[in-house]
N, C-alpha and C positions, 0 to 999 in steps of 0.2 A: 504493500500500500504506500502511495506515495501522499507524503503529507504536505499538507495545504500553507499552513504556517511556517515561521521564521524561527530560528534559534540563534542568539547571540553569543556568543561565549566568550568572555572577557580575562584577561589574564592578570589583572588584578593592578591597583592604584592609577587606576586610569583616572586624565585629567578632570580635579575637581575643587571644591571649594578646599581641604586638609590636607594635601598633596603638594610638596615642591618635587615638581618630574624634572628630573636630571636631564632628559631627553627634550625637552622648551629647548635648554641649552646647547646641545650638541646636537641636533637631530634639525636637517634645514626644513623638513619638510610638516615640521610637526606643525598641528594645527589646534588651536585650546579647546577641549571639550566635544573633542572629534567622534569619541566611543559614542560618547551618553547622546550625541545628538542624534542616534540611532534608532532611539528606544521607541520614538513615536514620529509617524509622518508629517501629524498638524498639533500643535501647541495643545489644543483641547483633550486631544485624546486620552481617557485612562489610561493611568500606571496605576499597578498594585506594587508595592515594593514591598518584598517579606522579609524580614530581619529574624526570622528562624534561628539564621545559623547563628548569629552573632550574642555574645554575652553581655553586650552594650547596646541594646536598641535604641534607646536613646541618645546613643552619640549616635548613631547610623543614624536617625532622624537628622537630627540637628544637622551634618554635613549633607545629606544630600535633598534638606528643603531648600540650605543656603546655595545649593550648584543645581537645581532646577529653579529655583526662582532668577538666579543669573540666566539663565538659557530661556526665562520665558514659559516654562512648562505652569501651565493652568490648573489642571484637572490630574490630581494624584493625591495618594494617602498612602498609611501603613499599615500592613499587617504583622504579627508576631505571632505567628500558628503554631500554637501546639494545644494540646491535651481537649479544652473545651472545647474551644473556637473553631476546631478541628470538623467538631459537629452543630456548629450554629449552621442556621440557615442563613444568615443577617450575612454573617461572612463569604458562605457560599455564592450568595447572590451579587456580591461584591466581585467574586472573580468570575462570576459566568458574566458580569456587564463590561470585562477589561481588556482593552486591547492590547496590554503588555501586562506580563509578572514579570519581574525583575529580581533577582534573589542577590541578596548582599553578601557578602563574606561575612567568614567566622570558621567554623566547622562542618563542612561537609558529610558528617557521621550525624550530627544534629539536625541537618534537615531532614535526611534520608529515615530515619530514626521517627522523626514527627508526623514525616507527609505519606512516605510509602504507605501504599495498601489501605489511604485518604480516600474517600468522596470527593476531597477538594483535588487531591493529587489525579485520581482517574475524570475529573473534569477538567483541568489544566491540558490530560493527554488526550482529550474527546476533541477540545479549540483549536489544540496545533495538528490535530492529524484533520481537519474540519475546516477551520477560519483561515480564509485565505489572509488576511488584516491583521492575523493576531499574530504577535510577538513573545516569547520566552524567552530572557537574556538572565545572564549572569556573571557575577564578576569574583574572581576568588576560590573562595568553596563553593557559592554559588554558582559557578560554570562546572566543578567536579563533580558535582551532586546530579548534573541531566542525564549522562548514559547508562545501561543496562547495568554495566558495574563501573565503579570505583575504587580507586587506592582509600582506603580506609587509615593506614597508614605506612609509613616507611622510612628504612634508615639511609641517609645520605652518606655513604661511606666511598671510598679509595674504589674499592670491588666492589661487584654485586655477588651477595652474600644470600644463598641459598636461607630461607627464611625470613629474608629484612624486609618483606613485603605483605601487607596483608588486603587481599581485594573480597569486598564485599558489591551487594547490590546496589543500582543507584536508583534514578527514580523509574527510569526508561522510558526518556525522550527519545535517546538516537544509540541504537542498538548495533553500530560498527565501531564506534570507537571510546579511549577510553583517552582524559583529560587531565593532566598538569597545570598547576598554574604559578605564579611568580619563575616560569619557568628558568631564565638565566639569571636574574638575578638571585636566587636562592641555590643555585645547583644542582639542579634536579635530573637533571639526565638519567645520572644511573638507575633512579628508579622508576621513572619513566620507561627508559630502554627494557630493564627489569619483567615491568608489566607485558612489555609488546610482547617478549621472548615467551613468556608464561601464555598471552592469549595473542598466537599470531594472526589469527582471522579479526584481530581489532584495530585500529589506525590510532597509533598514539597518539596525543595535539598537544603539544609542550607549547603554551601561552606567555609569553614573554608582557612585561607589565607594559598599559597602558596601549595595547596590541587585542584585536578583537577576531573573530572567522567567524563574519554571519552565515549561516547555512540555511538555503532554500532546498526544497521538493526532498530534503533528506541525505542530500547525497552533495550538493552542490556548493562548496565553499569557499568564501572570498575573504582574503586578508585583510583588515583596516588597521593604521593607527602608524607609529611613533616607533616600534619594535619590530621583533620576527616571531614567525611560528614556524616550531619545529615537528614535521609530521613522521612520523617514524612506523617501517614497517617491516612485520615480521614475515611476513607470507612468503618470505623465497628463503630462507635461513638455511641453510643446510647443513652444518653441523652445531651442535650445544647439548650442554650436560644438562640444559636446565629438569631436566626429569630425572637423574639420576644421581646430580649433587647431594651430599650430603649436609648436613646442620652444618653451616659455617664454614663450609665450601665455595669458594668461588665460582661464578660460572662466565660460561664465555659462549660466543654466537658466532658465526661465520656469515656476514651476506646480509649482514642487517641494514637495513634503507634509509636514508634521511632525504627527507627534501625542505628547504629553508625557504619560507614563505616573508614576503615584506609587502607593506601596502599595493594592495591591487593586484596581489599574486591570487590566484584561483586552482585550486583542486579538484576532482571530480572521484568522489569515495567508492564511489562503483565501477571505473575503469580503472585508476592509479592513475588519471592523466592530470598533471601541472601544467599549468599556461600564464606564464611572465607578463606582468604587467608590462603593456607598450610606453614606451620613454615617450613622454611629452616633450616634444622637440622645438617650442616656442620658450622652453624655460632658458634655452641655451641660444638664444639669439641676443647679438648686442647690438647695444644702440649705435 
């Protein structure tokens, strides 16, 4: 089934009102507020913003009323979903009227935790496989929390360390791949690469901060933002221990894929096919 909706997936401190992005600075192409201007077509439109994952809703609040009321955004609120609210109607009817949920950071084990096996969560999957309008974005743990599974957690170590990986279920938006975020700036490769090796029929997407992959019809995804994304694939591997390592064994891969994604770069999850952004060739004209 191919689905009608958008998924955003945001890789985390993208530009906002509590953010100094290092990337303003060194980055010629960067543009202020380039993620979040994503989230909705027309000013009016609903946002639902869920602060699930986060231990601080209230600082989530307070920074991203102050970086949507800069941008203009109208028509938004917040949710904090767990245990009750989970089964109001009041709230239900809140995201079956939105044309975005947006999931904030914090922990991605907290959302999954709260929402899996939701009413609210199987109506969230009913609008994006349905509304062609409606958007799902996430930024943080919020983008690791959309696929079928998740890293749950994991050690960043030298090696990859037979056990330093633990992958559970996620919510099951997009059921090919599996999702990284702070990806360069925290180190994460190896567990990243870690996951692809253990689930090679999954597309890893290492999110670099203030860097996004909107994905249309399922399959179809385009780079935004200020970073890179790093897609990594196990499907052609041909030799690794990873099945027969031992506790605290090293393991290793032969033929494992990367392809590095930067604004305007596009992927296609169902073929393997990459298509390079076209150089705008007016930027390079002098006066």
């Amino acid at each position: 089934m191919i689905s009608k909706g958008k998924l955003l997936l945001i890789g985390g401190s993208e530009d906002r009102s509590d953010t100094d992005n290092e990337m303003e600075k060194k980055n010629r192409d960067f543009i202020p507020h380039e993620i979040l201007k994503l989230l909705i077509q027309d000013k009016n439109d609903r946002i639902e913003v869920v602060t699930t994952a986060s231990s601080e809703p209230e600082s989530m609040r307070k920074t991203y009323t102050e970086t949507f009321d800069d941008l203009g955004f109208t028509n938004y609120d917040f949710l904090h979903l767990c245990d009750q609210q989970l089964h109001s109607d009041h709230y239900f009817k809140r995201v079956e009227a939105a044309k975005t949920i947006f999931f904030t950071g914090g922990d991605q084990n907290k959302i999954c935790e709260e929402l899996k096996n939701s009413s609210i969560n199987e109506l969230i999957l009913d609008k994006y496989r349905n509304e062609e309008d409606f958007l799902v974005a996430g930024t943080s743990a919020g983008a690791m929390c959309m696929p079928d599974i998740i890293i749950s957690d994991a050690v960043n170590g030298e090696a990859i360390l037979d056990e330093d990986i633990k992958i559970l279920p996620g919510l099951g938006l997009i059921d090919h791949c599996i999702v990284d975020t702070h990806f360069v700036h925290r180190g994460r490769f190896s567990r990243l690469a870690h996951a692809s090796i253990l689930h090679p029929d999954h597309w890893g997407i290492g999110l670099g901060e203030d860097t996004a992959l909107m994905i249309e019809n399922g399959h179809r995804a385009k780079c935004k933002g200020s970073g890179m994304v790093l897609v990594i694939s196990g499907k052609n591997i041909k030799q690794t221990n990873v099945s027969t390592a031992e506790k605290g064994e090293p393991v290793y891969a032969e033929n494992l894929q990367v392809h590095i994604l930067t604004d305007g770069c596009s992927i296609d999850f169902n073929s393997g096919i990459m298509t390079a952004d076209e150089p705008d060739l007016s930027k390079n004209t002098t006066e």
